[in-house]
BAFI-192444 format. One record per residue (C-alpha): residue number from 1; residue in three letters; x, y, z. Coordinates in steps of 0.001 Angstrom, whole numbers. Layout:
   seq   type        c1        c2        c3
   NUM    ALA         X         Y         Z
...
END
This chain:
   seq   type        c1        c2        c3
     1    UNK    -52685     12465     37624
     2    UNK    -52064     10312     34258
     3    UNK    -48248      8731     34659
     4    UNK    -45590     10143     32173
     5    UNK    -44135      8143     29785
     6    UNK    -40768      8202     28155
     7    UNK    -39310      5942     25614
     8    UNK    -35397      5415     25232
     9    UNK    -33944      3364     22132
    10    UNK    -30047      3552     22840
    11    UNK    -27750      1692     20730
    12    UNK    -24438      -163     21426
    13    UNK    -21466     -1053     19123
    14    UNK    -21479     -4926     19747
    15    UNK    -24165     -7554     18174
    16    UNK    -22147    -10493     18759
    17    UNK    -21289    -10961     21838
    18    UNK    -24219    -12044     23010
    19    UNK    -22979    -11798     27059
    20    UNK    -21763     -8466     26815
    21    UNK    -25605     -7320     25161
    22    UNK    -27056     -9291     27690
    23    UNK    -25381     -7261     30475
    24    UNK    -26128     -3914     29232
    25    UNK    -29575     -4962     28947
    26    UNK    -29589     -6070     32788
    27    UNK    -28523     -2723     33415
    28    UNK    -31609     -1276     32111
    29    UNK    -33822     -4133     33710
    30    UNK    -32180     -3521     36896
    31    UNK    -33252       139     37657
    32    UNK    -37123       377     39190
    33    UNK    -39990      1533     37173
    34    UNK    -38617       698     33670
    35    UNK    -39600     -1498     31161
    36    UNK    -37382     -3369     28634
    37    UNK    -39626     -3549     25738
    38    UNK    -37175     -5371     22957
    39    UNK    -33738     -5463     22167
    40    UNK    -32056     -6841     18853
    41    UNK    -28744     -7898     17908
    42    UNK    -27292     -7397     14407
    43    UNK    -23712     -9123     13955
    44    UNK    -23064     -7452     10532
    45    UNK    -23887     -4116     11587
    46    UNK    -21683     -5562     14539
    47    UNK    -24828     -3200     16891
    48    UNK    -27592     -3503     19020
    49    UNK    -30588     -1732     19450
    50    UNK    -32424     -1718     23199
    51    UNK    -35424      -174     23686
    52    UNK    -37457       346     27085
    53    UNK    -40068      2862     28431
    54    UNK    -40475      4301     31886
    55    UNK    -41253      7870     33920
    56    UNK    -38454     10208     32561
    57    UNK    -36091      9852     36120
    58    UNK    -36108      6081     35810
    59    UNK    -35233      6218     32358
    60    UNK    -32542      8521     32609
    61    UNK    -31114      6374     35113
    62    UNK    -31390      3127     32424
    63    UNK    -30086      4702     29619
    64    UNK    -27009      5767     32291
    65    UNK    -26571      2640     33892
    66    UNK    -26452      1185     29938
    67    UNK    -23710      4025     28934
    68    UNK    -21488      3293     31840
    69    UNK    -21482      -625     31513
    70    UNK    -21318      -231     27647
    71    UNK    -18478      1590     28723
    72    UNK    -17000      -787     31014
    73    UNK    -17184     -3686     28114
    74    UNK    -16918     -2810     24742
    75    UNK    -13604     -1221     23068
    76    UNK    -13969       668     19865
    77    UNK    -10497      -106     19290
    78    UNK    -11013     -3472     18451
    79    UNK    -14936     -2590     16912
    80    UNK    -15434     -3086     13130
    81    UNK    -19364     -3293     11350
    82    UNK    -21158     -2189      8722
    83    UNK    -23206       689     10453
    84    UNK    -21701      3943     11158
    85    UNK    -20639      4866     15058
    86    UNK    -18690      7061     17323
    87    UNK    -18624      4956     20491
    88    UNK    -19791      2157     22527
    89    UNK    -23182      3350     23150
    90    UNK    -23739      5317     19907
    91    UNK    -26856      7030     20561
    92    UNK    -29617      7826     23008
    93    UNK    -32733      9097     22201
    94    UNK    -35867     10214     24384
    95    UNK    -39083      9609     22465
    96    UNK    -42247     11077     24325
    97    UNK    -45070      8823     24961
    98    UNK    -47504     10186     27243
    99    UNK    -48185     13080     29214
   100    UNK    -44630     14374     28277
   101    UNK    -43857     16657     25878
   102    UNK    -40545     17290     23892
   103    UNK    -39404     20012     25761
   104    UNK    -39608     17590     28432
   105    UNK    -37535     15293     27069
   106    UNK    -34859     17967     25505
   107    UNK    -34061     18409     28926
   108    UNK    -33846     14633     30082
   109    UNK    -31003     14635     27192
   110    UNK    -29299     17135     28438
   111    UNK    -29343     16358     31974
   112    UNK    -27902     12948     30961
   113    UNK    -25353     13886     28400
   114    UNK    -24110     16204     31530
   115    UNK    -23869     13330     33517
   116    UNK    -22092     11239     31480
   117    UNK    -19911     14290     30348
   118    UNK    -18910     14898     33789
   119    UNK    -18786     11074     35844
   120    UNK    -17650      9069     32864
   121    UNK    -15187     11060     31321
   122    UNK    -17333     11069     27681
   123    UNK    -17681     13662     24909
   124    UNK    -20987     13730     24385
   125    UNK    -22836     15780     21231
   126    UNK    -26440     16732     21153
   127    UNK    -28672     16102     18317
   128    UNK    -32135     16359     16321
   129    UNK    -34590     18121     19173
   130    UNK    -31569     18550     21662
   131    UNK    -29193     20178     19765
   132    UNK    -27591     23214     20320
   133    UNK    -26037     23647     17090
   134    UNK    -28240     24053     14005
   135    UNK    -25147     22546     12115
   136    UNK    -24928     19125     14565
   137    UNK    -28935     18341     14403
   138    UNK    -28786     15685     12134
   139    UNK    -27477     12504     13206
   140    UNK    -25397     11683      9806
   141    UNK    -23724     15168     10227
   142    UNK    -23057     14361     14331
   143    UNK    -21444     10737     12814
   144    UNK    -19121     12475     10084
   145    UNK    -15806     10821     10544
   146    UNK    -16702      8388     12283
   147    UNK    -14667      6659     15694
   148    UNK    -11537      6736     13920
   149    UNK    -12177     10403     11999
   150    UNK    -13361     11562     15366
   151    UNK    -10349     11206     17406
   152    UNK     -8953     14594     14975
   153    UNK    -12005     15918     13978
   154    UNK    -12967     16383     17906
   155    UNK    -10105     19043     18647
   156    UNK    -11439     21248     15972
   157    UNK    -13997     24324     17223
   158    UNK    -16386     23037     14926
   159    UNK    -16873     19364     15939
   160    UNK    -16115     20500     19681
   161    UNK    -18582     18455     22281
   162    UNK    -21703     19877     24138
   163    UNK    -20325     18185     27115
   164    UNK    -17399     16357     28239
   165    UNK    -13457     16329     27523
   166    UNK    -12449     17396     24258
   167    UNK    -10979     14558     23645
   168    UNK    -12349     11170     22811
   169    UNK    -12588      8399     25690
   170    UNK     -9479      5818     25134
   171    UNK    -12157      3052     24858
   172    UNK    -15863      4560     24593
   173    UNK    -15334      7224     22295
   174    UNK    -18097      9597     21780
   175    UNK    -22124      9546     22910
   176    UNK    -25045     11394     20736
   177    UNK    -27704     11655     23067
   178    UNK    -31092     13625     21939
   179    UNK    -34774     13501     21615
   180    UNK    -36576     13068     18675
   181    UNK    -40384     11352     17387
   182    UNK    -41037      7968     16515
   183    UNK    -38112      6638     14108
   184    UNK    -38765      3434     12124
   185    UNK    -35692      1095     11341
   186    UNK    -36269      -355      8036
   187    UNK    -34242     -2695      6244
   188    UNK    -34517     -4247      2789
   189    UNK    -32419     -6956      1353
   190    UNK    -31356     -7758     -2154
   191    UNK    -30757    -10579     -4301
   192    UNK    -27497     -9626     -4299
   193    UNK    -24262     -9217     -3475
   194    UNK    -23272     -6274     -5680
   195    UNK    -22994     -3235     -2818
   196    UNK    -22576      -952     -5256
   197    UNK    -26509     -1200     -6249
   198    UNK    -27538     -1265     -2974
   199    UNK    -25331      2377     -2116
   200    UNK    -27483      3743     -5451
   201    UNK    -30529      2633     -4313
   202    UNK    -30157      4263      -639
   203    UNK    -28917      7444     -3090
   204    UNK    -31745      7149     -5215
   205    UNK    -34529      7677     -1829
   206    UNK    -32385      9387       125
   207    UNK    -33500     12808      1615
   208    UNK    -29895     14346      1368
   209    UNK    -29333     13514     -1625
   210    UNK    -33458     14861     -3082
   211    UNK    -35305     11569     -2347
   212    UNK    -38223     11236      -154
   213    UNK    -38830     13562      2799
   214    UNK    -38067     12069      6329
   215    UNK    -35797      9396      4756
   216    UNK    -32304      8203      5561
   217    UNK    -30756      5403      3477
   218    UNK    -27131      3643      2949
   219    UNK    -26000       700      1460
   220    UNK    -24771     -1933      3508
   221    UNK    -23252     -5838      2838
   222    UNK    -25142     -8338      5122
   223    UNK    -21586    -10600      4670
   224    UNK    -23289    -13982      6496
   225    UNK    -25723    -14059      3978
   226    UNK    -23299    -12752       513
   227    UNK    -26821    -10361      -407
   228    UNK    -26768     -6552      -273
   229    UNK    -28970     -4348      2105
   230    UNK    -30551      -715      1909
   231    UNK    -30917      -105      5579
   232    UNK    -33355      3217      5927
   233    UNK    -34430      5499      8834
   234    UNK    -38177      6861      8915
   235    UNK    -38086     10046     10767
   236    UNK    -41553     10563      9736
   237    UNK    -43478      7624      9121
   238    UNK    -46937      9791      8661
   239    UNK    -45169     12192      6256
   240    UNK    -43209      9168      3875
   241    UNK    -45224      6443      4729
   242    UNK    -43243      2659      4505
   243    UNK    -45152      1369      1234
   244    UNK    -43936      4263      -670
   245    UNK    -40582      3866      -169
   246    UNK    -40768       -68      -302
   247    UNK    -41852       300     -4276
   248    UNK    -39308      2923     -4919
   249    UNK    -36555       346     -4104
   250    UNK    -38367     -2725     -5912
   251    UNK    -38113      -728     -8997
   252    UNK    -35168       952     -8392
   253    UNK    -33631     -2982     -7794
   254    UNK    -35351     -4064    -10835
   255    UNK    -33659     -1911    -13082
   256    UNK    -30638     -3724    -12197
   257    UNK    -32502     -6719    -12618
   258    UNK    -32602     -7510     -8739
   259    UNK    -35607     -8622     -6593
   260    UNK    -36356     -7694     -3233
   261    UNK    -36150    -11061     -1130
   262    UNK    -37025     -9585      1952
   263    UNK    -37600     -6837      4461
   264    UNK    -37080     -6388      8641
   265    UNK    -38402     -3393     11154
   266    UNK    -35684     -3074     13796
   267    UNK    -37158     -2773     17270
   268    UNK    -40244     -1570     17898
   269    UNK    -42760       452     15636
   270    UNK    -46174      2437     15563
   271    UNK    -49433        19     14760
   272    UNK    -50554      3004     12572
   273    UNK    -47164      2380     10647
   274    UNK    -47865     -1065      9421
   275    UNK    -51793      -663      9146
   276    UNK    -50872      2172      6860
   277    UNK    -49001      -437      4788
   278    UNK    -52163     -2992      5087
   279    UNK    -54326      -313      3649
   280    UNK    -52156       -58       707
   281    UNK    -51543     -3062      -574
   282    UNK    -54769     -4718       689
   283    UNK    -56780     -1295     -1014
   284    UNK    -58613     -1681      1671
   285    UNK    -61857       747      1687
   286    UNK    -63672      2797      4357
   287    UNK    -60720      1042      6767
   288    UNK    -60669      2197     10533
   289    UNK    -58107      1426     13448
   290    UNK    -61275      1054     15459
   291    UNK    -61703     -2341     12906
   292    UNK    -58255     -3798     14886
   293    UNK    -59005     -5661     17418
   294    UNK    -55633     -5211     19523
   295    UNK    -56517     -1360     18997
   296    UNK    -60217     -1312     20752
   297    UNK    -58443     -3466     23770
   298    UNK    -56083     -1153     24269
END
């Protein structure tokens, strides 16, 4: 029988302590028949991003064992970054791999998010695949408020939990756990430090807002380095593909008479993403994966 495979990409509120990311990572190394694939720290974002693959029981057991000590170390009291957040360990997604299907791992999320409902005293909301409110699929709409919005917003009906107290945790605030596809983190920085173009960019190619399909955007200051960012989420890499989205911002920044001066993929991402980028710009013709050499070894 062909193993199942599950991928979880959780992600904490803390990129700069580097022994407090380090622990919650040896929580996920810890627990047997899971594989820590990459992790990656961003200190403006002030957030981390682990991801690590595994049958679904062993990787319900990371992504708890990553909750709990997230829990145990990081205090969104005292949290401040550039990306949005409700708690110390954001948001867990399932991503099927092999021989699992969604469904599959719709009910992974919901086994967990009752388990850290119920033993670590954390609201938790459902999302994308998982949810169980049309109005709380999207992850933007889950985030509205944010920590500090969250601690009102939470005793309304509307914004009530899936699981957990109705009330947020003194130091862990809320959890979004779901299941969803491939996502592709995308970043791309500007020559410069004006936020404001970066925000009209992200508005510009922004699904919400009548951009591209499968597209999330925002503008964000990378303060270390004084240049703007448009940080994006691919939900759909085959439907928008990277490139396209890529020359919409380069013109879109060089209206405002701004280059691009460069571009990172947060954690891990799809070879067909990036060869589909190749193609592009290298107008490449009659191009197969079977022509990769990593891909035939597979």
């Amino acid at each position: 029988m062909s193993k199942k495979l599950v991928e979880c990409v959780p992600n904490f509120s803390e990129g700069r302590r580097g022994d407090v990311v380090e622990a919650i990572v040896d929580a996920a190394r810890g627990v047997p028949g899971v594989k820590v694939l990459d992790y990656s720290s961003d200190p403006d974002h002030n957030r981390t991003v682990l991801t690590f693959v595994g049958d679904p029981e062993s990787v319900k057991k990371a992504a708890f064992a990553c909750c709990s000590k997230a829990a145990e170390l990081i205090d969104m009291e005292k949290h401040h970054g550039e990306h949005p957040r409700i708690g110390a360990t954001d948001v867990i997604p399932f991503i099927p791999v092999a021989n699992v299907t969604m469904e599959e791992c719709v009910e992974l999320a919901h086994s967990l998010g009752k388990d850290i409902g119920e033993k670590l005293n954390i609201p938790v909301y459902f999302y994308e695949e998982a949810a169980k409110r049309p109005q709380m699929r999207s992850l933007p709409k889950v985030r509205e408020g944010q920590y500090e919005g969250l601690k009102e917003l939470i005793k309304t009906p509307e914004r009530a939990p899936d699981e957990g107290p109705q009330v947020m945790h003194p130091t862990a605030g809320a959890t979004v756990v779901g299941a969803r596809p491939f996502l592709i983190a995308f970043n791309i920085n500007l020559s410069t430090g004006d936020l404001a173009i970066a925000k009209r960019i992200a508005q510009t190619i922004r699904e919400a807002k009548g951009g591209y399909k499968y597209c999330r955007a925002m503008g964000v200051m990378l303060e270390e380095r004084g240049i703007a960012q448009v940080s994006i989420n691919m939900t759909n890499y085959e439907g928008t593909p990277l490139h396209r989205v890529f020359e919409t911002v380069k013109s879109e920044a060089a209206r405002y008479g701004v280059n691009i001066v460069g571009s990172e993929i947060i954690g891990l991402t799809p070879m067909q993403a990036l060869l589909d980028v190749a193609d592009f710009y290298l107008r490449l013709e009659g191009f197969s994966r079977k022509q990769v050499l990593e891909a035939i070894l597979e």
